[in-house]
N, C-alpha and C positions, 0 to 999 in steps of 0.2 A: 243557789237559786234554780226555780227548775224552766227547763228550757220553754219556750213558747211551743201551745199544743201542734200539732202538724192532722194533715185528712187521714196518720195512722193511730194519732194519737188527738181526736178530738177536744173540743171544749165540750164539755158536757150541756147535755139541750134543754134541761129541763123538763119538769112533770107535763107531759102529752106532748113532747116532743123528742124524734128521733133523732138521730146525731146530725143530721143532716142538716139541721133547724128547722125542720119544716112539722107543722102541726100533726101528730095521729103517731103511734106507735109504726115502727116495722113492718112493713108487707111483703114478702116473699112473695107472691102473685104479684102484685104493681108493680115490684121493681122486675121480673121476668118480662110483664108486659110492653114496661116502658124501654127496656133494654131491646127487645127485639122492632119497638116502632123508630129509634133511632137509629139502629142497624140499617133498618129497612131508608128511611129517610138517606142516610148519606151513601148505600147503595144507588137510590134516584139519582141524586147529586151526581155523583160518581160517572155513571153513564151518560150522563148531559155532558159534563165536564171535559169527558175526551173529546168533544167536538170544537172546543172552545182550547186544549190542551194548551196553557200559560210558554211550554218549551218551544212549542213547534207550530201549532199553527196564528195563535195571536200575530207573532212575529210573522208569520209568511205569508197575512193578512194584508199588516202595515205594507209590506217590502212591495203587494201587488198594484196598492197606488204610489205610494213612491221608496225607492231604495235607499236609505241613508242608514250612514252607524251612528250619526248622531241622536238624530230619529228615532231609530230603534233603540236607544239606550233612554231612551224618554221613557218606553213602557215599562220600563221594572221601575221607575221615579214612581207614577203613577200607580203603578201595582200598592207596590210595601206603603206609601204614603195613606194611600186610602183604608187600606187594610188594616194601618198603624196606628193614624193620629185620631181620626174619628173614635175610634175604639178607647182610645185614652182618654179622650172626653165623656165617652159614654157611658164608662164603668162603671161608673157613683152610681148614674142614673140605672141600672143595670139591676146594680147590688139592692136597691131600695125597691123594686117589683117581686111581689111576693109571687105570682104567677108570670114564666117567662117565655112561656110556650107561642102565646100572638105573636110576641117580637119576630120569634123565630118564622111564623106563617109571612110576617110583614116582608123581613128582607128578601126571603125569598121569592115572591113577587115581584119584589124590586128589580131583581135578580134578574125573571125573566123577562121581564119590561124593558130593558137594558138590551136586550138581544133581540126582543122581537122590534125597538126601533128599527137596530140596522140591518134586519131583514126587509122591513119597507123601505126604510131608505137606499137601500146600496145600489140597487139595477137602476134607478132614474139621475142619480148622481156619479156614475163609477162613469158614465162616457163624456157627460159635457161638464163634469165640475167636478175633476178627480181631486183639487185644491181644496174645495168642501167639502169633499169624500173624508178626505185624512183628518180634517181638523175635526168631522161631524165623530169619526173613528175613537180618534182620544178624545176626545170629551165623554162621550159614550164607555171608552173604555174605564177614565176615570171616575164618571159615577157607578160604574156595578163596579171598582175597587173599592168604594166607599162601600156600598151594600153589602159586597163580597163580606168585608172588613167586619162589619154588625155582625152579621150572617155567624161570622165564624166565632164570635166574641160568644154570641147567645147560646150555639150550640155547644160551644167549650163549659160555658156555664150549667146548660141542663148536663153533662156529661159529667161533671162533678157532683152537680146536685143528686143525680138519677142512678149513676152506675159507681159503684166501690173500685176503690186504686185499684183490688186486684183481680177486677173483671173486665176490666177499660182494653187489657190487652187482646183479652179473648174477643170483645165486640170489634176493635180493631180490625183483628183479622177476620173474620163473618165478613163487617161489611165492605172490604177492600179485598177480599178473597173474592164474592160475589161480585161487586160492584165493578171490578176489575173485568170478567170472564165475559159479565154481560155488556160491558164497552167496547171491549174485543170485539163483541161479535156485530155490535153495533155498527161498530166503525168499518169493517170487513165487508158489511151491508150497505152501506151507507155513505161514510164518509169518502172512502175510497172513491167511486163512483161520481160522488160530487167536486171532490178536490181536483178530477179530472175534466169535467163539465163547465164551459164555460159562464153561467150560471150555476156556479155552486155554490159562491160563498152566504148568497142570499136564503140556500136550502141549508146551510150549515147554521147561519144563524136562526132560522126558524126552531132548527131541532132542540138547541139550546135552551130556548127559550120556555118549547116546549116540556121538557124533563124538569127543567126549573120551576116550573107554573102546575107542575104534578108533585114535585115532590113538597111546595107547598103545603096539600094537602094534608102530608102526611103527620105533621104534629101536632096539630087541631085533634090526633085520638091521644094524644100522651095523658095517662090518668096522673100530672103533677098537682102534686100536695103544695098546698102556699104555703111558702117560709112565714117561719114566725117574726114580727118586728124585730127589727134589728136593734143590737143593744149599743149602747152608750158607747161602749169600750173599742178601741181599735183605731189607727190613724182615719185624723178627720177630714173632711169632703177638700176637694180642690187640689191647688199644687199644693197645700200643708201635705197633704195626707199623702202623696206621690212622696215626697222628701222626708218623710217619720218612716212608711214602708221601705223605700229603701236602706236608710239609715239603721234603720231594727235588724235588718236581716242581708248578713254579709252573703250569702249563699244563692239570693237575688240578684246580688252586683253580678257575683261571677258568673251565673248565669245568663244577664244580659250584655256582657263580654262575649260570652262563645258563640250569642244569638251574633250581635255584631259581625265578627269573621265569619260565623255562616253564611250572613247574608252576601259575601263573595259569588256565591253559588248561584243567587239569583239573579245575580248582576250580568251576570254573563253569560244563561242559560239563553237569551235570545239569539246572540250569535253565531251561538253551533250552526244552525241549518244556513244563517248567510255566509259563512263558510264555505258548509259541504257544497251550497250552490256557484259560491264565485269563483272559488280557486279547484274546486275537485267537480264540478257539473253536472252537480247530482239533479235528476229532474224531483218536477211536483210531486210525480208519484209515488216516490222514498218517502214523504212525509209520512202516507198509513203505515208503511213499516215502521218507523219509528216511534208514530204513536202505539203499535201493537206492544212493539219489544218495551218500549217505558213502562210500560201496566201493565206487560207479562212481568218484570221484574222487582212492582211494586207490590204483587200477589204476592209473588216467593219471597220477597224481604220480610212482607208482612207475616208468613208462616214461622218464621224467625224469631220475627223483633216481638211480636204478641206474647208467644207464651213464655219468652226469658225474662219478660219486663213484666209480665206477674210475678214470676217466681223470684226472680232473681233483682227487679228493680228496674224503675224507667233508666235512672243516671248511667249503669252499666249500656243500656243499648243504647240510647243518648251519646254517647261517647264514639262508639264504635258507628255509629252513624254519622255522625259529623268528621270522622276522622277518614271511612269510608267516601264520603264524597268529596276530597280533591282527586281521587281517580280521572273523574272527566275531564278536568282542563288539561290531565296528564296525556290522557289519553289521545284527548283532538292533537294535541300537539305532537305525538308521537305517530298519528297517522301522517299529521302534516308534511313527513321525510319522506313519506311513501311514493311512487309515483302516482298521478292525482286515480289513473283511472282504480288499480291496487286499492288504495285509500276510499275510495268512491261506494268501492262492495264491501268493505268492512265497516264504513261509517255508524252500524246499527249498533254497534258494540257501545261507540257514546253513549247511547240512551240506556243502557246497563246499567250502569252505577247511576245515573239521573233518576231513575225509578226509586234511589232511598228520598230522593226527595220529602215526597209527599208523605214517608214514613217517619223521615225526621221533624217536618214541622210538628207532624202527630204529639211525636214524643216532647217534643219542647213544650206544648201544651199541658201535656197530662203530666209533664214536670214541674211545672208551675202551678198545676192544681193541685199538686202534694204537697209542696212548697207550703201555698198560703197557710196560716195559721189557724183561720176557721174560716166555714163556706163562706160567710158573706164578703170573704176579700178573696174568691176565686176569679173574680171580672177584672180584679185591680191589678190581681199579678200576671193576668194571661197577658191585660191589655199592657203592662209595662214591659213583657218579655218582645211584644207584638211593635210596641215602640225601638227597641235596641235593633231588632230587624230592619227598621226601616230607616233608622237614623244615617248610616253609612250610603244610603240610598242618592244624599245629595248630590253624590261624583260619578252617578249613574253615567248622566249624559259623556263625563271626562270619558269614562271607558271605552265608549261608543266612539269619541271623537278619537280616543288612542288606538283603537282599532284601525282608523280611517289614516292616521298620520303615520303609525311605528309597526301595524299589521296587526294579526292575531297571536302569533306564538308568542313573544313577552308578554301582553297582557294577561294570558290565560297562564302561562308562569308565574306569574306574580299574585294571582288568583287563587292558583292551588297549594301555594305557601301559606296564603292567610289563612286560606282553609285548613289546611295541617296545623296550624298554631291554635285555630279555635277546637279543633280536635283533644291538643295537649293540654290546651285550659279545662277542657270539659273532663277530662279525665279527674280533675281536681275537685269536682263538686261534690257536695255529700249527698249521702241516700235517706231521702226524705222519712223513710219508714222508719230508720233505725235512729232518727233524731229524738226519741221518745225516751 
């Protein structure tokens, strides 16, 4: 029997259609075009994004109206949740839009709507209602998780639809090469300065907003071709079709097992800085350091992981990515022996290995898009790789509260085990190319 087609070995598209499904022959022009407006697009993102940076200042947002590990372990719940379950819901609906470019203008709007509230809100609330401040905060946080969540589902899709497996790593790095340099400098401008400013968070969240609400723009030029109808064949709509996809294809389970243990990673990314601040005394102003050194390290990762995951395959760097990041809990914890002020000036080194982060959910996507069997179940497997992320999510808050009761060094031990296990599972996965 021969295996089910994979994005290196397509279903064939039929007369006036490209492998992709989508109507008109081949363009070698369109597809340069649209490859460098997506570039361009998540470079926007990108530089917004360090203002809003999910490690370091989200958290040290929360901590300014009120300091809890309970608290703060709400915001990775709210993160992956939003980012997760919406997405699973939405896929069908996804898959079934021949043109998917609005979508993509839509969340991002959403996006920066989300940030420009609590730039109005924050300064008339932060002095006489800091209890409405917090709860205005996550709520807020968790609807641009839900947005976030679209956002990334849409773009995952045009990025299957638009760019070939083995160009995804090259655009990779362009626009996190860039996106990266111009954050830096963003931030060194900018954030710096306000993070110190007593009125800063409210110019923090305008920025956001603003970069969000520009890079909007930017997919409104994508010249996307509308997929052709989608055919009869393939798991059907709802949870049937969630439970035939995964069923069909063992190489999906094990992939959203090693999502699972990665999501350790995020679980515990917000604690670092309540750390560095409570037991080693780091001030506010080590945060730009940290944000600089995270997104200096997510360049150079990306100089790496791009062109060996052309050549050589997402699953190889995938691996090495996920295996790569129990480093940080190793490490916080390895400073934690130090004496606090010692520990205090090397704390930047954490955000080292945290900078594969953003490289490895990459590749877990562009895993998943080689994965599905033909484009029209690219939405269904991102969103179900995007659900095993988030599912371990529920014992977010435990973390938080075990932080509070037993400290940080066993949690974040027990952290970068899981993490090391989903490293060894991922090393098990096949390579989607060669499944032809």
């Amino acid at each position: 029997m021969n295996p089910p087609p994979t994005s290196a070995n397509p279903t064939p598209a039929g007369p006036g259609c490209n492998a992709s499904g989508t109507v008109g022959g081949p363009d070698p022009g369109r597809e340069a075009r649209n490859i460098l407006r997506l570039e361009a697009y998540q470079v926007v993102v990108r530089v917004g994004w360090i203002f809003k940076t999910e490690t370091i200042i989200m958290p040290a947002v929360l901590d300014a109206v009120v300091d809890s590990g309970l608290l703060r372990g709400f915001l990775p719940v709210l993160n992956r949740a939003g980012q997760s379950l919406p997405p699973l819901a939405f896929a069908g609906v996804l898959g079934r839009r021949p043109v998917k470019k609005w979508t993509l203008v839509r969340t991002s709007l959403a996006m920066a709507a989300c940030f420009a509230v609590l730039a109005v809100a924050w300064q008339p609330l932060q002095a006489v209602r800091p209890d409405l401040l917090a709860v205005l905060f996550l709520l807020v946080y968790a609807t641009f998780s839900v947005a976030n969540g679209l956002n990334q589902l849409v773009a995952a899709a045009l990025r299957g639809k638009l760019i070939p497996p083995g160009q995804r790593g090259r655009a990779m790095v362009v626009s996190v090469t860039i996106g990266s340099i111009l954050a830096i400098v963003a931030a060194v401008a900018l954030l710096g300065p306000w993070l110190a400013a007593a009125d800063g968070f409210p110019r923090i969240f305008a920025a956001t907003a603003g970069f969000f609400g520009l890079a909007a723009a930017i997919p409104a030029l994508l010249d996307e071709p509308a997929d052709r109808p989608a055919a009869a064949a393939g798991p059907r709509p709802g949870l049937a079709g969630w439970r035939e996809a995964v069923a069909a294809d063992p190489a999906l389970v094990r992939l959203a097992v090693v999502a699972a243990m990665f999501s350790a990673v995020l679980m515990l990314f917000p604690h670092y800085q309540a750390f560095a601040r409570d037991d080693l005394g780091c001030p506010r102003g080590s945060l730009l350091t940290w944000v600089v050194v995270q997104n200096a390290a997510t360049a150079c990762a990306s100089l790496v992981a791009g062109p060996v995951a052309d050549r050589r395959g997402t699953r190889l760097v995938l691996a090495w990515l996920v295996g790569g990041a129990a480093l940080t809990p190793v490490l916080v914890t390895a400073l934690s022996y130090l004496p606090p002020a010692v520990a205090a000036g090397w704390f930047w080194l954490v955000y080292a290995p945290l900078g594969l982060n953003p490289i490895a959910l990459t590749m877990f996507t562009n895993y998943a898009l080689e994965l599905a069997p033909r484009p029209g179940e690219h939405a269904r497997y991102v969103s179900l790789v995007g659900a095993a992320l988030a599912a371990p999510f529920a014992i977010s808050p435990l973390v938080g509260w075990g932080i509070d009761v037993v400290g940080f060094r066993p949690v974040f031990l027990v952290g970068a085990l899981v993490i090391a296990a989903g490293g060894a599972v991922a090393w098990g996965l096949p390579e989607p190319r060669q499944r032809g």
